[in-house]
N, C-alpha and C positions, 0 to 999 in steps of 0.2 A: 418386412424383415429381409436383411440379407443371404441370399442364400449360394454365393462363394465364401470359400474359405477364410482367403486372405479381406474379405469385406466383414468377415463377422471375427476378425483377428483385430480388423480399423473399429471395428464398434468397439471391443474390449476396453482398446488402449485410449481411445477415445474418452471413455469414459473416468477410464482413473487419472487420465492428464487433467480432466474439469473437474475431481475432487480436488484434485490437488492446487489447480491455479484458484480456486475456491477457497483454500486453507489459505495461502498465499494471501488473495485480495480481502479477506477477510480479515486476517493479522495487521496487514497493513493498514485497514480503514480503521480497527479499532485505538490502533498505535496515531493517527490522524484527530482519532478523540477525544484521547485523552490529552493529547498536547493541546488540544485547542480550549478543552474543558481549565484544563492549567491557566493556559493564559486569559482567559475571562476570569477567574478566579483573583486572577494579580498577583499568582503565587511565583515571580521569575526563578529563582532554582529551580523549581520542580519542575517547571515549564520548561528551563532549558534542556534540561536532561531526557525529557518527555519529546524534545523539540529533535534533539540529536538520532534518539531510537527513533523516531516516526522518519525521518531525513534516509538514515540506513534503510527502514526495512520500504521503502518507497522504490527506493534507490536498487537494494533488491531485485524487489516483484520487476521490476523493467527491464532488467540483466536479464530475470528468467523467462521472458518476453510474457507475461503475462497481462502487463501495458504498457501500451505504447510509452516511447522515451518523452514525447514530447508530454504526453499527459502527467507523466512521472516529476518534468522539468516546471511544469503549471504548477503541480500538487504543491513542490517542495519551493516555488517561488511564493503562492499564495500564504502558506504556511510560514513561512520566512516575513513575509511584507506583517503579517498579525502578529509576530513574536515582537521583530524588530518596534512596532509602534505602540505594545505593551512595554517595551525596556524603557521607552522614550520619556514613557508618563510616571 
């Protein structure tokens, strides 16, 4: 345990910034889910709208550097190539 002040100020803050990017990456995977659950389903509306909120909150979590851009750039490409080749069909 730390036993400077401003070390046990870092632990505090530390620990609610990983609640919080926690809330974050968690919103986001579940938003990830349901848009993919949509599009195996073959439901396009719902999938789009499902497609759009997962896009945002992706888009999001990486502004709020919680990940990386490029992982963020992966997420919403891979997400996009599954939508786009359920519209197709």
């Amino acid at each position: 345990m730390a036993n400077h002040k401003s070390a046990l100020k870092r632990i505090r803050q530390n620990e609610k910034i990983r609640l919080r990017n926690r809330i974050q990456r968690g919103n986001m995977r579940s938003a990830i889910k349901a848009a993919r659950t949509a599009i195996e389903q073959g439901s396009l509306e719902e999938a789009r709208g499902l497609f759009l909120r997962a896009t945002a909150l992706i888009d999001s979590t990486a502004s709020k550097g919680v990940i990386h851009r490029n992982t963020a750039s992966r997420k919403i490409s891979r997400l996009a190539r599954a939508f786009n080749k359920a519209a197709a069909n």
